[in-house]
TORKOL-4160 file (C-alpha; in steps of 0.2 Angstrom, whole numbers, padded with zeros to 4 digits, m for minus):
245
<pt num="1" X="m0062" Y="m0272" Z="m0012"/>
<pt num="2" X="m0051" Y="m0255" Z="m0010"/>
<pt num="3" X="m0053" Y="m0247" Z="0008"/>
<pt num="4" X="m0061" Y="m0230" Z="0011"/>
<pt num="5" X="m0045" Y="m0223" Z="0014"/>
<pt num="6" X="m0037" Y="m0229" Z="m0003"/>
<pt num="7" X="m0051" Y="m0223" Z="m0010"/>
<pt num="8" X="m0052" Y="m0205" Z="m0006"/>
<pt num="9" X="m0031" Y="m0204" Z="m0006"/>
<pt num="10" X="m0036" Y="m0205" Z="m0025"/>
<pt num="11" X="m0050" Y="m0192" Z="m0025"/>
<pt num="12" X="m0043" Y="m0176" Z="m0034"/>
<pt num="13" X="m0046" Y="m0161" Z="m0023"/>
<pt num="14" X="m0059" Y="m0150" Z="m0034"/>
<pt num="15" X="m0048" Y="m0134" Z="m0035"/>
<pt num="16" X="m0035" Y="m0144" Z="m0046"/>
<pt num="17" X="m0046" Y="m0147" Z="m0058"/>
<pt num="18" X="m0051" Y="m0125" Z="m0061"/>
<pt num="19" X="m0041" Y="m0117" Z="m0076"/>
<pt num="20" X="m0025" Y="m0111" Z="m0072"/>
<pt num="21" X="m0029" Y="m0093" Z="m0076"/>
<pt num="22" X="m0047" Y="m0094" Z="m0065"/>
<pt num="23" X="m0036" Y="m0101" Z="m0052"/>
<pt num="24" X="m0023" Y="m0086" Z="m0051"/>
<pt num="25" X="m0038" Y="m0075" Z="m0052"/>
<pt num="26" X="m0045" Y="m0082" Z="m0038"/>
<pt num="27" X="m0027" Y="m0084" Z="m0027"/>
<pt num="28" X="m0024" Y="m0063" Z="m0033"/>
<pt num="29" X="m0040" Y="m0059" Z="m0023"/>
<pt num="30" X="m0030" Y="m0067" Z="m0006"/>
<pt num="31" X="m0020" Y="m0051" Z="m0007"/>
<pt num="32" X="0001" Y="m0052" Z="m0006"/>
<pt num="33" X="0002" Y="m0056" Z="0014"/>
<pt num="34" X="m0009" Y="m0072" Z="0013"/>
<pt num="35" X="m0003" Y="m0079" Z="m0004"/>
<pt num="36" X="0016" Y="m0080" Z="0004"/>
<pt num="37" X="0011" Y="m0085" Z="0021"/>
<pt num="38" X="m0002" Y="m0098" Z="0016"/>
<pt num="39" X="m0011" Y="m0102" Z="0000"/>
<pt num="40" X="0007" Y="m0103" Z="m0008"/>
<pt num="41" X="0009" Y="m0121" Z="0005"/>
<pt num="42" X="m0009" Y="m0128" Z="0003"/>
<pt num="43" X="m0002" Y="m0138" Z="m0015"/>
<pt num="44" X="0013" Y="m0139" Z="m0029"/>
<pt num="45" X="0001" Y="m0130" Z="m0041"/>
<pt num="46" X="m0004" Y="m0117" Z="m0031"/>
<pt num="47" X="0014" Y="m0117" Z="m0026"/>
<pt num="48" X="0017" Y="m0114" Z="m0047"/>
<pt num="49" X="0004" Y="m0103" Z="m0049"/>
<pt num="50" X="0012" Y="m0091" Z="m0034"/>
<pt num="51" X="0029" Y="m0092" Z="m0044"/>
<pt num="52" X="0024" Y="m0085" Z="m0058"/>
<pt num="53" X="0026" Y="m0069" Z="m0063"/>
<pt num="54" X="0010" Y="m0065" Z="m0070"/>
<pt num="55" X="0002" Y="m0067" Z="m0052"/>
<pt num="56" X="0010" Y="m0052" Z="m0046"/>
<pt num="57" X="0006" Y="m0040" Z="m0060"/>
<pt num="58" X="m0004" Y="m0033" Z="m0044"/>
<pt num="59" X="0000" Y="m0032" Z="m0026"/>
<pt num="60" X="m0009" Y="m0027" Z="m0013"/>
<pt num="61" X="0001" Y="m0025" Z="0005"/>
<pt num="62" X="m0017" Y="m0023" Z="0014"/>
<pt num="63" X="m0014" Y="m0027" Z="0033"/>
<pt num="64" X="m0023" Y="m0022" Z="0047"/>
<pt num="65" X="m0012" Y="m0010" Z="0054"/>
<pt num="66" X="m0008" Y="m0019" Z="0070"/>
<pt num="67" X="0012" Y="m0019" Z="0066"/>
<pt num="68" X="0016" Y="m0022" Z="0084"/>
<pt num="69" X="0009" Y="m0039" Z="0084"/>
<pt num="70" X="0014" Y="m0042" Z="0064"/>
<pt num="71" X="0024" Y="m0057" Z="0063"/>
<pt num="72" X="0032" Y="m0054" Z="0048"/>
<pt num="73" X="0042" Y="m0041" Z="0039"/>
<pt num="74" X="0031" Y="m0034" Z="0027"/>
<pt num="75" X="0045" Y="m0022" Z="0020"/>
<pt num="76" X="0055" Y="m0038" Z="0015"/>
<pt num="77" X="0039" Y="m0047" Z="0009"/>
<pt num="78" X="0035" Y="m0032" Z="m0002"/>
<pt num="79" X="0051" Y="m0035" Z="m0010"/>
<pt num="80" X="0048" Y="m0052" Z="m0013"/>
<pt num="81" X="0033" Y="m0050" Z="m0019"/>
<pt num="82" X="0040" Y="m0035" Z="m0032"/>
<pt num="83" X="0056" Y="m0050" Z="m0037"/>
<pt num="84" X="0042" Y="m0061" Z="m0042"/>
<pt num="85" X="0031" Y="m0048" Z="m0054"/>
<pt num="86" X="0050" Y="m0049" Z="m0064"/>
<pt num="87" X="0047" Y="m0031" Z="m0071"/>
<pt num="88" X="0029" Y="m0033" Z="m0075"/>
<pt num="89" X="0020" Y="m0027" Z="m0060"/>
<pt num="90" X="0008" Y="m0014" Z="m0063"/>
<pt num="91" X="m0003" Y="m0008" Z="m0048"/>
<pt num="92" X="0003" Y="m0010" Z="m0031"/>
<pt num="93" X="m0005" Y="m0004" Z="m0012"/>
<pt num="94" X="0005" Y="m0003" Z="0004"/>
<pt num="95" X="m0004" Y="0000" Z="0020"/>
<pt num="96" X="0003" Y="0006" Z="0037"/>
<pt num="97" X="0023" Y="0002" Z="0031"/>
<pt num="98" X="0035" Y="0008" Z="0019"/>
<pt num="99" X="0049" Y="0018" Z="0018"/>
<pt num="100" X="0059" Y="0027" Z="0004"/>
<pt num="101" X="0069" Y="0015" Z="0002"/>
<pt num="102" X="0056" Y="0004" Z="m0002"/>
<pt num="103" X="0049" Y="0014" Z="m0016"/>
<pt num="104" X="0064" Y="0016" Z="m0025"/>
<pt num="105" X="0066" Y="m0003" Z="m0026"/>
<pt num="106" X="0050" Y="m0003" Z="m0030"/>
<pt num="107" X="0052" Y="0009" Z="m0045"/>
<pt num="108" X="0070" Y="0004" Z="m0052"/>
<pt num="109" X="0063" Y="m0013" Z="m0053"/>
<pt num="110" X="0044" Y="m0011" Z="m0061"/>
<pt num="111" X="0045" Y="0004" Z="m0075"/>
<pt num="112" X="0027" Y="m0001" Z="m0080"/>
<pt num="113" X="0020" Y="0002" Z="m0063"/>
<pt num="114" X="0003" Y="0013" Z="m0069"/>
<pt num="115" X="m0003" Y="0014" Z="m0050"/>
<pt num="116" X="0003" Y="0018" Z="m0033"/>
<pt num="117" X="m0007" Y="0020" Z="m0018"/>
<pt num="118" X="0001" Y="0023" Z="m0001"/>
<pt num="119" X="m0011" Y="0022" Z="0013"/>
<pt num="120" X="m0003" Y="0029" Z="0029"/>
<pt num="121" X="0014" Y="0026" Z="0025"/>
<pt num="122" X="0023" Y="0037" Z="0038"/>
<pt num="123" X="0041" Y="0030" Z="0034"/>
<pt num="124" X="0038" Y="0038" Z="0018"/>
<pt num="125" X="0042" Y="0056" Z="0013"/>
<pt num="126" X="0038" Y="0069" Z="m0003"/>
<pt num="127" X="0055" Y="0066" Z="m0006"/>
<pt num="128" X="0055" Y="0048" Z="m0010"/>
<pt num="129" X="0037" Y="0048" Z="m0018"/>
<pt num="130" X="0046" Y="0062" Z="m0031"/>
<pt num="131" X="0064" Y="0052" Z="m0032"/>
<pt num="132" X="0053" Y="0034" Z="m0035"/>
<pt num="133" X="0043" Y="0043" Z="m0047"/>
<pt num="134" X="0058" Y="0048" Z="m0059"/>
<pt num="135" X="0059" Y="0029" Z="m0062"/>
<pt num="136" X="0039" Y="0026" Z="m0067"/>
<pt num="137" X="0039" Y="0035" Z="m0085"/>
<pt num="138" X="0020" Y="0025" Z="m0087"/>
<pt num="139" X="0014" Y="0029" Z="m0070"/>
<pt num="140" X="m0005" Y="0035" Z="m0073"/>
<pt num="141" X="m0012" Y="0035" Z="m0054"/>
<pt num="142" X="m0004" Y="0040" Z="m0038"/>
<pt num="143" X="m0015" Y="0040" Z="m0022"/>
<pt num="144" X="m0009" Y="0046" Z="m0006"/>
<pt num="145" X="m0021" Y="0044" Z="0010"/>
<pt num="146" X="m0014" Y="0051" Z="0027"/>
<pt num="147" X="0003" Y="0049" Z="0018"/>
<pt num="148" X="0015" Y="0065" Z="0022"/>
<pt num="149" X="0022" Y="0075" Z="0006"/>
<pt num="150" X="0024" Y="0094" Z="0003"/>
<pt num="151" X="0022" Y="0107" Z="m0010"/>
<pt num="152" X="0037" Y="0105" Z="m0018"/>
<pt num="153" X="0037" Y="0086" Z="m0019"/>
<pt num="154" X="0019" Y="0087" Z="m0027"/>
<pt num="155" X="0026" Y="0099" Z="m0041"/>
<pt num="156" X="0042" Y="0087" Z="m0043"/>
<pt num="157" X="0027" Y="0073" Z="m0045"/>
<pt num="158" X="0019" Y="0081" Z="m0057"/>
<pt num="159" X="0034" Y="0087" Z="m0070"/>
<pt num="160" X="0037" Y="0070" Z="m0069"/>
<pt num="161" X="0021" Y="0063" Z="m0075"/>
<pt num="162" X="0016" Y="0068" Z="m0093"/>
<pt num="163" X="0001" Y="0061" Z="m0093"/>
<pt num="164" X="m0003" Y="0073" Z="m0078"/>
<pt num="165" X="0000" Y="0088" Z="m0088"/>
<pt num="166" X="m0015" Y="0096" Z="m0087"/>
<pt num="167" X="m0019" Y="0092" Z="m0068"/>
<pt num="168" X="m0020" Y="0112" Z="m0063"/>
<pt num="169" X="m0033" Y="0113" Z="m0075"/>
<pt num="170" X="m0042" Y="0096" Z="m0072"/>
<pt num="171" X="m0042" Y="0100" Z="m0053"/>
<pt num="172" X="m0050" Y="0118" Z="m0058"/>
<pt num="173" X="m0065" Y="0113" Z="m0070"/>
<pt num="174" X="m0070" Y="0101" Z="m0053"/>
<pt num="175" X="m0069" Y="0116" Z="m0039"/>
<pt num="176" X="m0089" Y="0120" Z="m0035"/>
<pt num="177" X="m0085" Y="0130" Z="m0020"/>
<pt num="178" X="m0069" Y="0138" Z="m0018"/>
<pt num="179" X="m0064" Y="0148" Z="m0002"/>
<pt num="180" X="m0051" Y="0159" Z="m0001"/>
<pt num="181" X="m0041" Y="0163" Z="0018"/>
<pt num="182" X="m0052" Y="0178" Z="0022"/>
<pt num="183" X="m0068" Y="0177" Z="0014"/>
<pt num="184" X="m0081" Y="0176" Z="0023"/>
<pt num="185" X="m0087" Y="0161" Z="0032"/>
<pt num="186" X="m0106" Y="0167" Z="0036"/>
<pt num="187" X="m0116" Y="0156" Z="0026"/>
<pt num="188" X="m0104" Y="0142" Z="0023"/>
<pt num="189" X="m0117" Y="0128" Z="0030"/>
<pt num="190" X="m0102" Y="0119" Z="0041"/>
<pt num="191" X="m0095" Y="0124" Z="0058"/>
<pt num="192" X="m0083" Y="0138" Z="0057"/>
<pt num="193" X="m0079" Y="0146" Z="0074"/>
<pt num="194" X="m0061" Y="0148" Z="0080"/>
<pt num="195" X="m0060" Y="0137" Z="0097"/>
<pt num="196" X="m0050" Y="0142" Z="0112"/>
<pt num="197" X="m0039" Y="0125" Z="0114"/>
<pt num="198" X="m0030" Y="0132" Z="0130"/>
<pt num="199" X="m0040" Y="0132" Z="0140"/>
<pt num="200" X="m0050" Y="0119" Z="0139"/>
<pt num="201" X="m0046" Y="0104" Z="0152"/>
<pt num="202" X="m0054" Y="0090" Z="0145"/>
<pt num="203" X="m0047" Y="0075" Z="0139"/>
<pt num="204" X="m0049" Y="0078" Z="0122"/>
<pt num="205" X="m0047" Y="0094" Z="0116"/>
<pt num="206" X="m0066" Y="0104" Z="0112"/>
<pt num="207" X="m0068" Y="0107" Z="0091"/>
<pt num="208" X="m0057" Y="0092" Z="0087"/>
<pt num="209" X="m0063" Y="0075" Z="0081"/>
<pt num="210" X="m0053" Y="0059" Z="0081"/>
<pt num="211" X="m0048" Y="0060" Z="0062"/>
<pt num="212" X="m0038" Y="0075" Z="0068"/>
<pt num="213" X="m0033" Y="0067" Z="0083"/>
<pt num="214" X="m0026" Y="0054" Z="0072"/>
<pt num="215" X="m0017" Y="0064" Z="0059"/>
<pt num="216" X="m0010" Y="0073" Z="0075"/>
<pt num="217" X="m0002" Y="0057" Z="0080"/>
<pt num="218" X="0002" Y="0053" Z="0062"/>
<pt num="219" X="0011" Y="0071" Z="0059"/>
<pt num="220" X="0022" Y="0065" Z="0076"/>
<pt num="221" X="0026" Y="0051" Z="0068"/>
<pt num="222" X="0031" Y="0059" Z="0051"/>
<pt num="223" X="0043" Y="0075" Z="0062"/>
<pt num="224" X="0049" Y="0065" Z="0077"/>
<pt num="225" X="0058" Y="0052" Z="0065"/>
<pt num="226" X="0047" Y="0037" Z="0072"/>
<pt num="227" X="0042" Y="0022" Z="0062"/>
<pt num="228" X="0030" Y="0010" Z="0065"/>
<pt num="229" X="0038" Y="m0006" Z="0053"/>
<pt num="230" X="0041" Y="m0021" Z="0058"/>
<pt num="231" X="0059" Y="m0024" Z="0060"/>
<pt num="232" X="0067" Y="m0044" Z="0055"/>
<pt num="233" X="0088" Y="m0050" Z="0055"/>
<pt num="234" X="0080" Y="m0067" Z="0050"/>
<pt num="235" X="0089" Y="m0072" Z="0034"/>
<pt num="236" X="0083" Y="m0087" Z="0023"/>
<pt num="237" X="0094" Y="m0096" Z="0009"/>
<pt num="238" X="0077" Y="m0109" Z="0002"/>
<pt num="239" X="0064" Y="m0099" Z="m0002"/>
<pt num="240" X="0054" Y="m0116" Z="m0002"/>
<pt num="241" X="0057" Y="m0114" Z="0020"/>
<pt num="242" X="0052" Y="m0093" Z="0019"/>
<pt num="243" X="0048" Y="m0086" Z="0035"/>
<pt num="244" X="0042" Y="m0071" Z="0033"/>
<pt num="245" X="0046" Y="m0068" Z="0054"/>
């Protein structure tokens, strides 16, 4: 009589036996971070699966934002990541990281990308959005939250894109309310008085919440030069032993 232990050493674990295609689905849903770190070790399929090109048609960078206590590199994981996709990556999300640099490999590596979103990317300038989107001829969606770029860059974004030829108008037919600098304010139905910052003591300054607390931090960031990405020398030769630290 076979032992326990023989026994279940032959039971087949019940994720090898999903479709391959069900399985990637499921594995894209981990996000980029957690499929290099750790679904990518659990088995030789997943392992397969996470080689394959058609996983990373999408990457999503989300993180926490707690890059101080990141262990990893997530500059030099995105770029992985972006190797993998071999050209045919389409939609991609970074969070709290990024740089210039980083969109142009990005973008000389993936013409198809259709989607860009940068969310609180203050390594990354106007400049480098519009010098990355010279290389994305397909480019349909470009979403920038707390992510620094002037006028200028937003017009170079925009001659670039065809498909957003028509974005003055687009943007025009949507205005329900518009406000010009010195119309008046009486009956708009939101707080409108000019506050006298200097002379308040307090800690935080009376009239200002903490999202424009935060985007004044995030605007230091962005003039002062500073960057909050993690920063690695480690080098790896088998990407079988990647570590990402």
């Amino acid at each position: 009589m076979a032992s326990s232990s023989s026994i279940s050493s032959e039971v087949t674990p019940p994720w090898l036996e999903l479709p391959r295609e069900m399985t990637t689905t499921i594995l894209q849903k981990l996000g980029a971070i957690e499929i290099l770190t750790t679904a990518e070790k659990v088995c030789t399929t997943w392992r397969s699966l996470c080689q394959e090109a058609a996983m990373w048609q999408s990457i999503d960078m989300r993180n926490e934002g707690n890059l101080w206590e990141m262990p990893y590199d997530l500059e030099k994981m995105c770029r992985h990541a972006v190797d993998r996709s071999q050209g045919q990556l389409i939609d991609i999300n970074i969070e709290y990281f990024g740089s210039d640099e980083l969109l142009l490999y990005i973008s000389q590596r993936c013409p198809q990308l259709r989607r860009l979103r940068l969310v609180l990317c203050y390594g990354v300038t106007g400049e480098g959005v519009a010098e990355a989107v010279k290389n994305l001829p397909l480019l349909e969606e470009l979403h920038l939250y707390y992510t620094y770029i002037d006028n200028e860059a937003i017009e170079a974004v925009v001659f670039q894109c065809q498909p957003w030829g028509n974005l003055g108008k687009l943007c025009f037919e949507r205005i329900k309310d518009l406000r010009r600098p010195h119309d008046s304010t009486d009956d708009y139905g939101f707080d409108a008085e000019i506050h006298d910052y200097e002379t308040s003591g307090d800690d935080y300054i009376t009239g200002y919440s903490d999202i424009d607390m935060v985007s004044d931090y995030g605007d230091y960031l962005e003039f002062s030069g500073g960057s909050m990405s993690s920063v690695s020398s480690y080098e790896y030769e088998d990407e079988l032993l990647v570590d990402w630290e």
